[in-house]
N, C-alpha and C positions, 0 to 999 in steps of 0.2 A: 504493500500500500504506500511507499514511499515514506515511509519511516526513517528512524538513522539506521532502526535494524538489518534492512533490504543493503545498504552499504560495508554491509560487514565487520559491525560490532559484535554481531555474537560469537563471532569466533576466536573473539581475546577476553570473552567471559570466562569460559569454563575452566582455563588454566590458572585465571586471576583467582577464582571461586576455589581452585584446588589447592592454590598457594594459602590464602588463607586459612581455610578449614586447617591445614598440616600446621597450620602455626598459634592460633587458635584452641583445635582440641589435639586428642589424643587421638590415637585410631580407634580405641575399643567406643569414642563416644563420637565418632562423625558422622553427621545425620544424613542419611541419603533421603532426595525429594521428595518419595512420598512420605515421612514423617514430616518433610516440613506441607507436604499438601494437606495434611492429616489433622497438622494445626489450624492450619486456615478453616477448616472444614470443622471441626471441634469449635472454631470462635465463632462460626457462626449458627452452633447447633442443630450442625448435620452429623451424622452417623459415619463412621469410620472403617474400613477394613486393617488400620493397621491399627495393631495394639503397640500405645503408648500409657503406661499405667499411672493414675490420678497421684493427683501432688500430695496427695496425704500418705499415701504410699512408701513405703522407706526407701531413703536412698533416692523419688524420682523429682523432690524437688530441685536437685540441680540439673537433674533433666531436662526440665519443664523450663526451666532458666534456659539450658544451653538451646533449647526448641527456637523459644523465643527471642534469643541475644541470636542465634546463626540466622533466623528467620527476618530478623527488623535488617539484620546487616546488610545481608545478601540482596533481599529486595531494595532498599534504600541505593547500591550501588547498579541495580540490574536499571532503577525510574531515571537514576544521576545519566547513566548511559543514555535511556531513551530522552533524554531533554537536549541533550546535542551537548552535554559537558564533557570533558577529555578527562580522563582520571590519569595523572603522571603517577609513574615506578614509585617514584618516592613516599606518595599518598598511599600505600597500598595496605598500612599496619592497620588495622580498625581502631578507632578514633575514641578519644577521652568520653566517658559516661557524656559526661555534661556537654560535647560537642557532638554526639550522640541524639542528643533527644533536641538540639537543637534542628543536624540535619533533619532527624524525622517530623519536626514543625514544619521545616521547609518544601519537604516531601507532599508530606498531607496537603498543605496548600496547594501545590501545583498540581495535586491530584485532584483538587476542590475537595478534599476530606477535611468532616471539621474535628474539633482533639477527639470524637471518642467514635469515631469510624466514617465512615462514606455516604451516612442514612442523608445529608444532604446534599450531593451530588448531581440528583435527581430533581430537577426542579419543573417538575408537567406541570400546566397549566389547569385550574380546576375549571371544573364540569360548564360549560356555558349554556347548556338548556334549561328546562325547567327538571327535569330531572334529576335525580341521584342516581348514582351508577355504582352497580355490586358485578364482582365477577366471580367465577368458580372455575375450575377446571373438569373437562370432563372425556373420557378415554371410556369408546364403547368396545367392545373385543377383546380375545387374547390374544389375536394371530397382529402380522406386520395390514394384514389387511383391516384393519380396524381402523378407526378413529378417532384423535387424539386435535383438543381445540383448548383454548379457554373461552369460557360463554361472558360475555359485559352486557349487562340490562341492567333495565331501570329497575330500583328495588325501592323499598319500604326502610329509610333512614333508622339508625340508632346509633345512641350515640356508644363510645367507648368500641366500635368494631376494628377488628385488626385489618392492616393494611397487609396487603400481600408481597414480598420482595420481587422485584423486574425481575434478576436472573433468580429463577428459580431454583436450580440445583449447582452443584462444584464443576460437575459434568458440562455445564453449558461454558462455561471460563474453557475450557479444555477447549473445548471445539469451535469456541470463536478464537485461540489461538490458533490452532491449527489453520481454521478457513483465511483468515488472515499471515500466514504465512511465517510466522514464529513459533519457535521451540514453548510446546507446552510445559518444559520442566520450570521453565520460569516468568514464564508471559501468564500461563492459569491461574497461579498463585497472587500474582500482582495485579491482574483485571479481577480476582478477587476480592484483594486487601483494598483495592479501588472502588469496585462499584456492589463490590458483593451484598453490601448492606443497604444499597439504594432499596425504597418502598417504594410502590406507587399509590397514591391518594384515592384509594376504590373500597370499598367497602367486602372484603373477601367472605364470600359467603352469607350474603345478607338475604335475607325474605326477598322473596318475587313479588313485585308489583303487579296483581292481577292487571288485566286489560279487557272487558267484554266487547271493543271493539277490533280486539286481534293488534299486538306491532307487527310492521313490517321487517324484512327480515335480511340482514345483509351477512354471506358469507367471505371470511377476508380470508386470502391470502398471500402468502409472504415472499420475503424476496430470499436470493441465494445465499446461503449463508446464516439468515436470521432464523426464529423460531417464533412461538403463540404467543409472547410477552415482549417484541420491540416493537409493535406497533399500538402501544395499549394508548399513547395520545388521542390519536386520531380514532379508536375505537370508541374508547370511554365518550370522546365529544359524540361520537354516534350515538351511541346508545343514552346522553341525558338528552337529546330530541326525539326520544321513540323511538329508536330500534333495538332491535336485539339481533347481536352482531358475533359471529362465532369466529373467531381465529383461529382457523387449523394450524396445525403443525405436518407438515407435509411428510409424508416417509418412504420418498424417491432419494435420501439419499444427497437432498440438498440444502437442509436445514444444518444448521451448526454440529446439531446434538438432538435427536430427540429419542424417545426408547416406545417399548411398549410393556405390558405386564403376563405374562404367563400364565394357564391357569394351572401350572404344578407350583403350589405353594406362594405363586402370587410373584415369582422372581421377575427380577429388570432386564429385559434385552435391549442394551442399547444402539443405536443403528448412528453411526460416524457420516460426518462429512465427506464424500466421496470428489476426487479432484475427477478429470480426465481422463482415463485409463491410457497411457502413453500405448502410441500409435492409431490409437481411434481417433474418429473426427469429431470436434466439436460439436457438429450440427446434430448427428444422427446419436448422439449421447445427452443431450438437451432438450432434443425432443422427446426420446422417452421419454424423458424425464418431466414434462409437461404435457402430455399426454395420462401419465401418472396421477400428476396432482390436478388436472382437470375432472378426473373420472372423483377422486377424493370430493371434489367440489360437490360435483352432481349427487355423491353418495350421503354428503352430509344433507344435504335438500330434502333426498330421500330420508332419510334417518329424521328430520323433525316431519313430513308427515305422516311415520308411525307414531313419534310422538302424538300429534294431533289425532290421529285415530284412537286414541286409546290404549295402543300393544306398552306392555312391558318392555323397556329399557334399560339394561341398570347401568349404572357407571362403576365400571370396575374399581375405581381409585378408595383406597382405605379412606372412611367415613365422607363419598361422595356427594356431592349436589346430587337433589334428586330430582330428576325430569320429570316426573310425571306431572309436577308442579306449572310447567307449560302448556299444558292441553289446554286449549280455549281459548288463548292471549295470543296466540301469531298467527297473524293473516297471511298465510303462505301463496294468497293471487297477487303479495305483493313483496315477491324476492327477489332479489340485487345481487351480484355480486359482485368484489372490489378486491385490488389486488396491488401492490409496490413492485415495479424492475417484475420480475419471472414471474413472482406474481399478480400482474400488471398483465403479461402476455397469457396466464393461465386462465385471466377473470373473459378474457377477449376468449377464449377456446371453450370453456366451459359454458358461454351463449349458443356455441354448437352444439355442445355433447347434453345441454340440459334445457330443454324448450321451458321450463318452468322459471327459468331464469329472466326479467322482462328487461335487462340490461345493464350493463358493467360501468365502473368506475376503475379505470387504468393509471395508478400514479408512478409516471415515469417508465412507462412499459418498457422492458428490452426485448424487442418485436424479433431478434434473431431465430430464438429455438422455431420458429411458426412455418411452416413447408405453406407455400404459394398458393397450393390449389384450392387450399381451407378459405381463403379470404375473401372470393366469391359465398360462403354458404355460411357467414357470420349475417344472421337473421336481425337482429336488435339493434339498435343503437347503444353507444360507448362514449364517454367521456375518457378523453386524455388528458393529465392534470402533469406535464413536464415540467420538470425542474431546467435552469439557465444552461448548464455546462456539463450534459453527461448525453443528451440526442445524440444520433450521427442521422447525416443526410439518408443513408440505407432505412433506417430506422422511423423516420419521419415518413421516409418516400412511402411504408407500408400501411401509416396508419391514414396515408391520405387519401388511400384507395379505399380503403371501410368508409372515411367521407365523402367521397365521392359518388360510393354506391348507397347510400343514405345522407338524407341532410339533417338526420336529428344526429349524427355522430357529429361530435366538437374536441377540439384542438385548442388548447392555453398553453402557456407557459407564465411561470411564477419567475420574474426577474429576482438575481439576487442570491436564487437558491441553488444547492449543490443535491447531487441524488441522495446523501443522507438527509437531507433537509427534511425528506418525509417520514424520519422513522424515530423513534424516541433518543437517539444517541442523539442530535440536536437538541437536548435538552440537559443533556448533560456539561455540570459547569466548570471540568476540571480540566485544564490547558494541558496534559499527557492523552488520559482519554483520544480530546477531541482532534490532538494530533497525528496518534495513532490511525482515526477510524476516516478523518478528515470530515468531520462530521457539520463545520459548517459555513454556511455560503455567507455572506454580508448583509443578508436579508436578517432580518430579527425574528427568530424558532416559532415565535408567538404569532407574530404576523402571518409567516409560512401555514402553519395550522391552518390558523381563521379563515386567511384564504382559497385550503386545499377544502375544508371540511363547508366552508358555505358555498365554494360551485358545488360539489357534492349532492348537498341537501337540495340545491337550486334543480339538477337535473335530476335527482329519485325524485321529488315534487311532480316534476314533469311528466314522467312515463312509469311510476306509481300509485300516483294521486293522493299522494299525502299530503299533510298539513298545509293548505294553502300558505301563511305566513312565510314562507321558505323562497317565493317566485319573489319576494324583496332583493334576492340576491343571483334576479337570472341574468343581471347586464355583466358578471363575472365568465359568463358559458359563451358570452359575446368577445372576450377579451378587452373589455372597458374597465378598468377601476386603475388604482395604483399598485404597483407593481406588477402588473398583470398586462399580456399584451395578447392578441388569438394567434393561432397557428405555432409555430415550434421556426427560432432563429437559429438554426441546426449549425450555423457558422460560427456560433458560439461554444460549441463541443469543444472537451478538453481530451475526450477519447482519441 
């Protein structure tokens, strides 16, 4: 991603990391990474496979020291690297207590961590409808063919409800290092120690807000690389104007991380970021792969009109949300679905493979994976909502052919913004983060939102017939407001 990593810093890490460990500890007590992943995973209250035994323990409180003295050190020196600082030979002793907690002040800031973890990091913008928004997760099946989303609706307020963390498990750190192209022994660790503790301001597992006139119903999905919790922004804003909005987690293979659950004993199979398979072609491994997660689309469709009929559902997840609590409240003659980058191109495929679908919301589509002959037999109209610097001319030249053969399909671009602009890492306040992921354009995150999510609602208004009050913001589907211009200035691509 154009990090200082990609330049060849990690490879004067690991001998720096092995010089000190030798000098530092002893051999019988040098920690290999997964004790220090085991810490990280311990602080934040998750479950461990390695045994490290509790500090009360004889003998393990200098352990528990030496965890956390190797662990503050190592990281502090892996972030000093990522910031573009040069560490000289001479610097290389580990440094006085008290120069110590000073670099780790200096650290946490630059990581936007405040002194007692990363829970500020995170700064989503609250709910703008009239709504409260609760979400749950929910995973139908045992097999890889199943179904795995987290559900955002409007729910019935209380107060004192727990918020839910964005990165949901240690596993997701892993595999957004990987997808991103750094060594997970010490990139997972530190996108840990960074955002691990991020919440998001939703309501986790809150009462369903009946509806006896049915919400409408939008299925998202995601882009390469992300999972069911980077786009909870732009969900949550959905779902407090009425919808109930499911974000799959896709299991083609091009999600960060995501798993499913077994029915012997309930075990986690988890399924890895898959790159390229060297010597294959981009196109015909892309495509399956969105042919994949269009069929997922159309299945989750199907899967709430069992709900609506009444059949038994259950959610496998220990002490799940229970579906049957939706029967009655979604008006399924009026379902959307929307999509970021792949998932952008999946929301456009899945108006093929699912007639129930009345039309998609594409943010920043990358129209590549999509074979030509499909584009004639996209039935509905589609909103493209591009960001300034990630189009290419190929890429424009396809969705202009879906406009041409319908005039209710529209073309914007949001000046300012970059392709993360649409996904919650834009919101994240910590100058490493956002340098890593390159997360953001010159446009201001808040603004990007309001203007991705009110074309949004401007065209579901349109060809759902939902809440009238929503056509306030159709001169946005025109390319008229600020920041906003129609059609896609593909000369502006950084690709």
């Amino acid at each position: 991603m154009g990090s200082p990593c990609s330049r060849g810093y990690v490879n004067t890490l690991k001998p720096f990391w092995q010089r000190e460990a030798s000098k530092q500890l002893s051999m019988r007590h040098r920690l290999p990474w997964d004790v220090l992943s085991c810490a990280t995973r311990r602080a934040r209250g998750e479950g461990c496979a390695v045994s490290v035994l509790p500090c009360s323990s004889q003998g393990s409180a200098k352990l528990c020291s030496r965890v956390r003295s190797a662990q503050r050190g190592q990281l502090l020196r892996t972030a000093t690297f990522l910031l573009g600082k040069k560490v000289k030979r001479r610097s290389c002793s580990l440094p006085k207590k008290k120069s110590r907690s000073q670099e780790a002040r200096k650290v946490r800031k630059r990581l936007g961590c405040g002194a007692m973890g990363g829970e500020q990091s995170l700064a989503l913008p609250p709910e703008k409808g009239p709504h409260r928004v609760g979400c749950a997760d929910i995973m139908v099946g045992h097999t890889q063919q199943g179904l795995f989303f987290r559900l955002f609706y409007p729910c019935v307020p209380r107060d004192g409800a727990e918020r839910p963390l964005w990165i949901p498990r240690y596993e997701y750190c892993s595999g957004l290092a990987d997808f991103s192209g750094h060594s997970r022994r010490w990139c997972a660790p530190l996108l840990s120690i960074a955002i691990g503790s991020c919440r998001v301001p939703l309501s986790w597992k809150a009462p369903f807000k009946p509806c006896s006139s049915g919400y409408p119903l939008i299925i998202f999905s995601h882009g390469l690389g992300a999972f069911r919790t980077v786009y909870s922004s732009i969900c949550m804003q959905m779902a407090s104007w009425g919808f109930v909005v499911a974000a799959l987690e896709h299991r083609d293979s091009s999600a960060a991380m995501t798993y499913f659950c077994t029915a012997e004993a309930v075990r986690e199979q988890w399924i890895p970021h898959q790159q390229v398979p060297q010597g294959q072609k981009e196109f015909y491994f892309r495509n399956n792969q969105v042919h994949h997660r269009a069929n997922e689309c159309a299945r989750a469709l199907q899967l709430f009109r069992d709900i609506s009929r009444g059949n038994s559902i259950p959610n496998v997840l220990p002490q799940g949300f229970d579906l049957s609590v939706l029967k009655d409240s979604i008006d399924l003659a009026k379902a959307a679905v929307m999509g970021h980058s792949f998932g952008g191109v999946t929301a456009v495929l899945a108006l093929v493979k699912e007639p129930g679908f009345r039309c998609a919301v594409a943010l920043d589509a990358w129209m590549f994976p999509l074979e030509n002959v499909l584009y004639p037999e996209v039935p509905k109209p589609v909103l493209f909502i591009n960001t300034e610097k990630f189009q290419t001319p190929e890429s424009v030249a396809k969705m202009k052919r879906l406009s041409s053969r319908n005039s209710q399909t529209k073309i914007i671009t949001i000046l300012g913004s970059v392709h993360q602009s649409q996904t919650d890492f834009a919101f994240l306040t910590g100058k490493l983060i956002n340098r890593v992921f390159h997360a953001r354009g010159t446009l201001d995150p808040s603004k990007c939102l309001d203007i991705t999510s009110q074309a949004a609602l401007a065209f579901l208004q349109r060809h759902l017939g939902v809440r009238e009050e929503f056509a306030r913001w159709d001169r946005l589907l025109e390319g008229i407001g600020d920041s906003v211009i129609p059609e896609a200035p593909f000369f502006l691509s950084n690709l």
